[in-house]
N, C-alpha and C positions, 0 to 999 in steps of 0.2 A: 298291437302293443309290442313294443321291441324287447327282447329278453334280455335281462342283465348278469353278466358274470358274479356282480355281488349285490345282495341289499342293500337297500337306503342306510348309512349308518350314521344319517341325521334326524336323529330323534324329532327334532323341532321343523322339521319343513313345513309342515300346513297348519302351525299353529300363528297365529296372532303374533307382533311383535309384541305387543303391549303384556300377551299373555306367559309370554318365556322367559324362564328366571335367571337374572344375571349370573354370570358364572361365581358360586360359591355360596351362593343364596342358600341352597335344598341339597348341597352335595361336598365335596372336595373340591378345591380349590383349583389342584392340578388332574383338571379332568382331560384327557388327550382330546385331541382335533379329532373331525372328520376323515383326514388327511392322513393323519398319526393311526389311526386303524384301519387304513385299508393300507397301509403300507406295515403293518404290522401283520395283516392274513397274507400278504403277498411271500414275506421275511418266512415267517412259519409253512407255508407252501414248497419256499424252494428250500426251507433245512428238511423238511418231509422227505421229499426225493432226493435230496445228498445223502441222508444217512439212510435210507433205500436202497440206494444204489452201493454205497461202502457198506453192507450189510451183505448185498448180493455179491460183491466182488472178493467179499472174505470169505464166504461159503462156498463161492465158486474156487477156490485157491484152495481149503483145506480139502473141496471134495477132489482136482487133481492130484494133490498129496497120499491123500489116502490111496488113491488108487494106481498111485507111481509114474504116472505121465511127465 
C-alpha cells in the first residue's frame, strides 16, 4: 500500500451514490471541495515555514546587534 502525504479528504468515497446527501441537505451550503482543502493545508504549510523562517531571521539579526557584529 503506497503511502500518502495527505488523508483521504473525501468523506463520501465508498459510500453508495444513492446513499450521499446532496450538498446542503445535512449541512451548509457552501461546503469547500476536495480540492479547496487540500489546497488549503498546503497554503497553511508554506505560511508555517515563512513566518519560521521571518521569526528566525529576526532573531538571528537582534542576536548580531546585541553582540556588535
Amino acid at each position: 500500500m503506497a503511502r500518502r502525504v495527505f488523508t483521504d479528504l473525501d468523506l463520501n468515497a465508498h459510500v453508495p451514490a444513492r446513499a450521499q446527501p446532496r450538498i446542503g441537505e445535512w449541512g451548509p451550503i457552501k461546503v469547500p471541495s476536495t480540492r479547496a482543502k487540500r489546497w488549503a493545508r498546503v497554503w497553511v504549510g508554506l505560511t508555517a515555514l515563512v513566518v519560521t523562517s521571518a521569526l528566525f531571521g529576526l532573531g538571528y539579526w537582534v542576536f548580531t546587534k546585541l553582540n556588535g557584529s
